[in-house]
C-alpha positions as CSV (number, residue, x, y, z in Angstrom):
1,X,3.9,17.8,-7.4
2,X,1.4,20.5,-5.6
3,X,2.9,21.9,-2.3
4,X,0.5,20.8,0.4
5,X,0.3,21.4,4.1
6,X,-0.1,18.9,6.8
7,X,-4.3,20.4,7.2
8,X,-4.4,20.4,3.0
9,X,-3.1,16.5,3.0
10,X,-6.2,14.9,3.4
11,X,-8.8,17.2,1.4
12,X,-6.3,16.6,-1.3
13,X,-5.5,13.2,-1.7
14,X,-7.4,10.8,-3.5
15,X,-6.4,7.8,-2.5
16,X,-5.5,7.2,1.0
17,X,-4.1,4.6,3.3
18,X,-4.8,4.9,7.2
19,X,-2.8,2.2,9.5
20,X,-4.3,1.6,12.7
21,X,-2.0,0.3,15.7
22,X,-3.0,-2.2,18.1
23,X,-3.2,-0.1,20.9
24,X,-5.8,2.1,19.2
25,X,-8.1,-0.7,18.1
26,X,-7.5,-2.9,21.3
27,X,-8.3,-2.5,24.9
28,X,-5.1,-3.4,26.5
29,X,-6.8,-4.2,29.4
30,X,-8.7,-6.8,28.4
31,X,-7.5,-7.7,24.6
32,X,-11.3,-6.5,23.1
33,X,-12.1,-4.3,20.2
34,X,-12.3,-1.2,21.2
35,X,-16.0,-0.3,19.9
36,X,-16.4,3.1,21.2
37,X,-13.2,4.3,19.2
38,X,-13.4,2.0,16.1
39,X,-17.2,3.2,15.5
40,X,-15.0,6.9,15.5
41,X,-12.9,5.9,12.8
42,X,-15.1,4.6,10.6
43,X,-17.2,7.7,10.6
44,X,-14.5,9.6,9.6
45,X,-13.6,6.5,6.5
46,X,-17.6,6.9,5.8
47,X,-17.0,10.6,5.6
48,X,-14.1,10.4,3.2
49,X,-15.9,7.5,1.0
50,X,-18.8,10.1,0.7
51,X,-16.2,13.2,-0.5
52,X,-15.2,10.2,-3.2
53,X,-11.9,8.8,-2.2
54,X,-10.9,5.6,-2.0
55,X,-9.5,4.5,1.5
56,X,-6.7,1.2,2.5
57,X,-6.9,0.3,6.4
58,X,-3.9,-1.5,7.4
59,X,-5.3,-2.7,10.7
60,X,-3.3,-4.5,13.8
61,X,-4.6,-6.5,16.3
62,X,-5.4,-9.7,15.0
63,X,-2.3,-11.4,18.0
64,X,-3.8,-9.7,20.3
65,X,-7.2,-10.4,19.9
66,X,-7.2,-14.4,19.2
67,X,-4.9,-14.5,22.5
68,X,-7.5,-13.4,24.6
69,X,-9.8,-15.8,22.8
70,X,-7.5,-18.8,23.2
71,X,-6.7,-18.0,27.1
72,X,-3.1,-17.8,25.9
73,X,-2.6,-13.9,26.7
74,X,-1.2,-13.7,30.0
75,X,1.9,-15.5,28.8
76,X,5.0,-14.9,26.5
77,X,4.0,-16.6,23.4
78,X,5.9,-18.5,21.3
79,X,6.1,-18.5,18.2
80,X,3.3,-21.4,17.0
81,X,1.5,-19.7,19.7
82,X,1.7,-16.6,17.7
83,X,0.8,-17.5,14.9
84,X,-2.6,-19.7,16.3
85,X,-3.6,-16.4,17.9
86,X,-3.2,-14.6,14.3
87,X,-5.5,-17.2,12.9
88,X,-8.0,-16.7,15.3
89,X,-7.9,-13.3,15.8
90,X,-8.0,-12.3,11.8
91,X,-11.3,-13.4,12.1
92,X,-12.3,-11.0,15.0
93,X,-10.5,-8.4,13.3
94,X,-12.5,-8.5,9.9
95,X,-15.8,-8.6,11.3
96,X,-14.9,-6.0,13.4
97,X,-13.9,-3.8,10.8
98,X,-16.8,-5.5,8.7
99,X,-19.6,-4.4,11.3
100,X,-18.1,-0.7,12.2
101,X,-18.0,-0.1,8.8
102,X,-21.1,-1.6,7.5
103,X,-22.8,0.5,9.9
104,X,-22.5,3.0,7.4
105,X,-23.0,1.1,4.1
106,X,-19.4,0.8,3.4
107,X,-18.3,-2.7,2.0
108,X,-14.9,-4.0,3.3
109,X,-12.6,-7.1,2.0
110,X,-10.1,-8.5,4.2
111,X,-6.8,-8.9,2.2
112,X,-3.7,-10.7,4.1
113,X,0.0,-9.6,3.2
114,X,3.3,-10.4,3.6
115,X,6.3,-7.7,2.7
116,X,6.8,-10.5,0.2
117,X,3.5,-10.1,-1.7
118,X,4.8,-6.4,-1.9
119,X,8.0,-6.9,-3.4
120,X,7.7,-9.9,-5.6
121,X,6.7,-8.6,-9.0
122,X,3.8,-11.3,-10.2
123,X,2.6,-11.3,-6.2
124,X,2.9,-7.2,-6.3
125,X,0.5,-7.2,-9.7
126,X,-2.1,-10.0,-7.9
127,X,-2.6,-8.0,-5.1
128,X,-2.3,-4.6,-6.9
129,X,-5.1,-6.2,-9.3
130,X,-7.0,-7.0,-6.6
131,X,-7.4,-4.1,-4.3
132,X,-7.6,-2.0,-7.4
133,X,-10.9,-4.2,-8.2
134,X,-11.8,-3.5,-4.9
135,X,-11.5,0.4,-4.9
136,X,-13.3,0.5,-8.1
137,X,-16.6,-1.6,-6.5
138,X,-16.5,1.1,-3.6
139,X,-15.1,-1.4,-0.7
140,X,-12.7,-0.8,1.7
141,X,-9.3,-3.5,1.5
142,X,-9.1,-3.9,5.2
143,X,-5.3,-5.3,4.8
144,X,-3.1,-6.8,8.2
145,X,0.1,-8.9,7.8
146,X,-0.1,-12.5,7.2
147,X,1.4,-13.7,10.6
148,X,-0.2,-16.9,10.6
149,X,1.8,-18.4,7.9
150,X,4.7,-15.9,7.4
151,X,7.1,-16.1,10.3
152,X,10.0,-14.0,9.9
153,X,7.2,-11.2,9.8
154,X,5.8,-12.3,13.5
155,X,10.1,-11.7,14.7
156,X,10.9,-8.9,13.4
157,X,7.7,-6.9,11.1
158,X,6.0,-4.0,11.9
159,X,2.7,-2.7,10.1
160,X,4.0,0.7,9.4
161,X,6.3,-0.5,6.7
162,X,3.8,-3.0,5.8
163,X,1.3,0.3,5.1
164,X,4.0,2.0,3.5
165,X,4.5,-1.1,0.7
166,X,0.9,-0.9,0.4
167,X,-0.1,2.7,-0.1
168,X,2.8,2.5,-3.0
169,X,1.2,-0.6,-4.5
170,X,-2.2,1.2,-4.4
171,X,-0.5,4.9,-5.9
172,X,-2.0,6.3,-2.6
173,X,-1.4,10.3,-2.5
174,X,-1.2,9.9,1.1
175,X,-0.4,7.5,3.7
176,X,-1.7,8.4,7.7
177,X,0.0,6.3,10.1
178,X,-2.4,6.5,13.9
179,X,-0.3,6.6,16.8
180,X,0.1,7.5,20.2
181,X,2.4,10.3,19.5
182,X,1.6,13.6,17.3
183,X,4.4,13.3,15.1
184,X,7.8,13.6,14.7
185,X,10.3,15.4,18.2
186,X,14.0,16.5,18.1
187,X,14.1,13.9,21.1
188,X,12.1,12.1,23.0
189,X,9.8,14.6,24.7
190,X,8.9,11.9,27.7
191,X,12.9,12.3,28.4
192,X,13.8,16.0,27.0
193,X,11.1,18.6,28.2
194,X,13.4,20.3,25.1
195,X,12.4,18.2,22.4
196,X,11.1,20.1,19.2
197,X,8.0,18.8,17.6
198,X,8.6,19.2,14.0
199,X,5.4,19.7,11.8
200,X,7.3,19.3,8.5
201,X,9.8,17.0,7.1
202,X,11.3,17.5,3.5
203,X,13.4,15.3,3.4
204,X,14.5,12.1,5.4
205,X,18.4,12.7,6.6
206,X,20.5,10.5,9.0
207,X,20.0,13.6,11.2
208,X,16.7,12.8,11.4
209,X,16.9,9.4,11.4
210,X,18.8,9.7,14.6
211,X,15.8,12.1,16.2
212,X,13.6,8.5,16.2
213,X,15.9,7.1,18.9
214,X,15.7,2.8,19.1
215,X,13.5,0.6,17.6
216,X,12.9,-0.8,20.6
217,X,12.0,2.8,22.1
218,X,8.7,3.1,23.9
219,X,8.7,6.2,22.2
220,X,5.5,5.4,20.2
221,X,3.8,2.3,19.6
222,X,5.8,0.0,17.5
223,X,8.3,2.6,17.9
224,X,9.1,5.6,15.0
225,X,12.5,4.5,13.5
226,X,9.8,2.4,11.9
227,X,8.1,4.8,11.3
228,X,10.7,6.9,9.7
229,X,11.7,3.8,7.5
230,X,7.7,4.0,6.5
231,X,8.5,7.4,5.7
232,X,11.0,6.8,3.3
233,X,8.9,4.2,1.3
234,X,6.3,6.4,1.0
235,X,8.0,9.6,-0.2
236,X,10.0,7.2,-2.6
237,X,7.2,6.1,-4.0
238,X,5.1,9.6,-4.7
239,X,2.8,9.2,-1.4
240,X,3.2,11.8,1.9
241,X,2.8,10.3,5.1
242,X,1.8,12.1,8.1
243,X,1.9,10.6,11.6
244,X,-0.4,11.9,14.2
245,X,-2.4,11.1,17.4
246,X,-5.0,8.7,16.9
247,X,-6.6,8.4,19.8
248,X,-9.2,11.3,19.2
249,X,-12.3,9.7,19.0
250,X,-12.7,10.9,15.4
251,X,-8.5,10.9,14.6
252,X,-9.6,11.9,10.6
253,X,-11.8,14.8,11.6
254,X,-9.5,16.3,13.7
255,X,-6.9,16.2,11.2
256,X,-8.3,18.2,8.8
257,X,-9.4,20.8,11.5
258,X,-6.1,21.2,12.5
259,X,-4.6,18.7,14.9
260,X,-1.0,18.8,15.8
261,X,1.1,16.3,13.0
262,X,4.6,15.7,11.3
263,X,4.1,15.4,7.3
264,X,6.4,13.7,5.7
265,X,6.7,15.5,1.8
266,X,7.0,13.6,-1.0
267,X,8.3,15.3,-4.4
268,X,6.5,13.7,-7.0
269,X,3.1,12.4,-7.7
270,X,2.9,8.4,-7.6
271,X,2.5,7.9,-10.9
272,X,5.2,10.0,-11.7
273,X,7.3,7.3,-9.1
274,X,6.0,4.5,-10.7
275,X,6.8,5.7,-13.8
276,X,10.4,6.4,-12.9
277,X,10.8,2.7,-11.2
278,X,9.9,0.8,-14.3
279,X,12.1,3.2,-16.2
280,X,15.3,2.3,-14.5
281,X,15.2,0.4,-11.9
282,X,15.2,-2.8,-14.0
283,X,16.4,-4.9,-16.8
284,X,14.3,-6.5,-19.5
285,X,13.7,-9.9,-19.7
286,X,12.2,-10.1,-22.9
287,X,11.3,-8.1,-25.9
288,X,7.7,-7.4,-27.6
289,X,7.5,-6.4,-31.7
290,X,4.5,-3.8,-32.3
291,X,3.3,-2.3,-35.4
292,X,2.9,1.1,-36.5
293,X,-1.0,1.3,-34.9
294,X,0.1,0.0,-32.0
295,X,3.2,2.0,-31.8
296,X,1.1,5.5,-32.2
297,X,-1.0,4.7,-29.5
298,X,1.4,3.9,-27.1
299,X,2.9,7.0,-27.4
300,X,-0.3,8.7,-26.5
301,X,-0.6,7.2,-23.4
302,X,-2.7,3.9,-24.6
303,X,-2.0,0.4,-23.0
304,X,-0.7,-2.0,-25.3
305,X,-3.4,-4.6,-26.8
306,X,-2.4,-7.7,-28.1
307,X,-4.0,-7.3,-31.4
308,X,-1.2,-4.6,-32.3
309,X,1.7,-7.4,-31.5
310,X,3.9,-8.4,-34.1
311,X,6.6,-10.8,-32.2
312,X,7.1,-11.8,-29.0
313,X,11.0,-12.6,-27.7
314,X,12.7,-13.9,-24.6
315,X,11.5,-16.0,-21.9
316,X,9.4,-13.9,-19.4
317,X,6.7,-14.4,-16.9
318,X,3.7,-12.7,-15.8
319,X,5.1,-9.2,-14.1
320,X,8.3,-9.2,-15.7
321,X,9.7,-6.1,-16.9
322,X,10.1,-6.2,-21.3
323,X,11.0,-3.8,-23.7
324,X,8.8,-2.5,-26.6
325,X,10.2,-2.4,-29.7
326,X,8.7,-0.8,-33.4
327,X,9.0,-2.5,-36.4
328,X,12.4,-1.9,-37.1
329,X,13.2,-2.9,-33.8
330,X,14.0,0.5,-32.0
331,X,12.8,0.3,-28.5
332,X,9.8,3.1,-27.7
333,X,9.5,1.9,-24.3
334,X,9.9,-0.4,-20.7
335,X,6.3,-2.0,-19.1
336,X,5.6,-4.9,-17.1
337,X,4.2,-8.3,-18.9
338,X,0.6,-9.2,-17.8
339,X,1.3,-12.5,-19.7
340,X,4.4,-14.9,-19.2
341,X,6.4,-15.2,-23.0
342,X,4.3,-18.6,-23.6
343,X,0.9,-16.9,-23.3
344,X,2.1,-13.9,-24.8
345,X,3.1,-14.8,-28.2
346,X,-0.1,-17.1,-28.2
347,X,-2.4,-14.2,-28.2
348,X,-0.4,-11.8,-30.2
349,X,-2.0,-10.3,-33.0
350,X,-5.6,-11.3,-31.6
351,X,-8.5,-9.5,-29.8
352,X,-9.0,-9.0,-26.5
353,X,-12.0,-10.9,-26.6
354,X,-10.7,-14.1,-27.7
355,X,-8.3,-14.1,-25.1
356,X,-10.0,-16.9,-22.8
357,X,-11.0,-19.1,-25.7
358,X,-7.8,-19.1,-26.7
359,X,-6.0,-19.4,-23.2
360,X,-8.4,-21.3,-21.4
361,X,-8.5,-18.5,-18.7
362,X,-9.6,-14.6,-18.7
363,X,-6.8,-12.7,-18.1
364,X,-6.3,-9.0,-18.3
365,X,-7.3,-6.9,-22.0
366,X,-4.0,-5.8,-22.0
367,X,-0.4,-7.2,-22.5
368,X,0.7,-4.4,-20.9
369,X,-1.7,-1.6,-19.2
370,X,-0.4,2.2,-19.6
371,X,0.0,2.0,-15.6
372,X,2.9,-0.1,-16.0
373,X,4.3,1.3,-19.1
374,X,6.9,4.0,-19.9
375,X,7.6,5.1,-23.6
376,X,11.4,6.6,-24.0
377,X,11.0,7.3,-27.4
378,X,8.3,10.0,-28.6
């Protein structure tokens, strides 16, 4: 992967997710959108949308803000309470984001998560499949966790992670988390006036682990042993994260002209992460037969179509990991199933275009796209 600098990050990447904390977007003091600043950001998102990226916001606020609009915010909620004020305040939250961005004729979709929808291979390739869609049309996947349904997120989640899960669904190059802090200390420099900012991270050791202090640390908003575990998803997955101070009125801008950071490196390109996960991460459950066509192009980077499928083995569903097998039944390679085993062998040996006539449903051209392919025999 190209060595970058904290400054080069963002000219660079292509694909970039920014999460934005609650007490960035909301006015503490009296649980509103904070207009001034959010009209900031999404100058700098129109700004990068122009250069031609694509751009994720993972956005917080949506508690917050229904709270205040259900008179319930000068209490400690519980937990029913918490997840009414989601409800209610997802829909602030969108418009928000709909209006400050539409300001500058950039579309935006509101997508709802849970770390589940992450991890969960068939929920991973919906919402993959979705914001992909999304990138492509030009909007902007405004994404916040799905707290009104999913509770164990409300206890104990955090939106860093969350971002983290996303900008490797997404193969972001880069993930920016906006905080109250500009980076990454030795210590906590509120407590130790000897605390060492550290502008670069290579790599994510228990000694720096221990730099982030508690969880429960006011030590930056949501607190950055969080952020550290964001960190580590990230880099896994191909994508540098860099934390930094968000509450510049244009937090992007001053980024690339030099504002104080900690970037996180990762050592390989997501693609090249992706690539390695499917290899061997996990097992096959199932087996697909391709002829010699399909074979070729395969191994010259081609998805594979279901027109070059011979056979179709094992019981498998949609997102499953499969093995690719030629002719003689030597395996060229690992990919995720778009298809569950039933659909599959229905459509094998058939054009992509009969696919809905023939299923009763459009589903994707591919059995298996290149994205989520890897062939280990050239």
């Amino acid at each position: 992967m190209v060595a970058i600098t904290a400054r080069s990050a963002l000219p660079e990447a292509r694909r970039i997710v920014i999460k934005v904390g609650s007490a960035l977007l909301v006015d503490e003091a009296k649980n509103t959108i904070n207009t001034a600043w959010l009209a900031g950001i999404a100058r700098d998102i129109s700004r990068l949308k122009a250069a031609g990226k694509d751009v994720v916001v993972v956005s917080s606020g949506a508690i917050a803000l229904g709270s205040r609009l259900l008179k319930i915010h000068n209490k400690t909620l519980s937990l029913q309470e918490k997840q009414a004020a989601a409800a209610t305040g997802q829909v602030i939250l969108a418009h928000a984001w709909m209006d400050a961005l539409g300001a500058y004729n950039v579309q935006t979709a509101q997508i709802l998560l849970s770390p589940d929808d992450t991890e969960t291979r068939r929920k991973h390739l919906n919402a993959r499949a979705t914001m992909a869609a999304l990138l492509d049309l030009g909007a902007v996947p405004v994404v916040n966790e799905n707290d009104t349904v999913a509770t164990a997120e409300i206890r104990f989640g955090d939106n860093d992670r969350l971002a983290a899960r996303v900008a490797a669904m997404v193969g972001a190059e880069l993930l920016i988390l906006l905080s109250d802090v500009d980076g990454l200390y030795t210590a906590n420099p509120s407590d130790d006036a000897a605390a060492t900012h550290l502008p670069r991270i290579e790599q994510i050791t228990d000694e720096i682990m221990a730099m982030a202090g508690t969880a429960n640390a006011q030590y930056a908003s949501g607190g950055m042993v969080t952020k550290l575990e964001a960190a580590r998803i990230s880099t896994a997955a191909g994508c540098h994260m860099i934390i930094c101070d968000g509450r510049d009125p244009e937090p992007l801008a001053s980024l690339e002209a030099g504002a104080r950071c900690s970037c996180f490196m990762a050592t390989e390109s997501p693609h090249a992460a992706r690539k390695q996960w499917i290899a061997g991460a996990l097992t096959p459950r199932g087996t697909i037969c391709v002829d010699a066509g399909a074979a070729t192009a395969l191994r010259k980077g081609k998805s594979l179509l279901p027109a070059g499928v011979l056979a179709v083995d094992g019981q498998f569903d949609r997102g499953d990991l499969i093995a690719v097998t030629d002719s003689s039944g030597k395996i060229i390679g690992h990919g995720l199933s778009s298809y569950g085993a039933a659909d599959a062998a229905k459509i094998k040996g058939h054009k992509s275009r009969e696919i809905e006539a023939m299923l009763g449903y459009r589903g994707r051209d591919e059995i298996i796209h290149a994205d989520n392919l890897v062939v280990t025999e050239s």
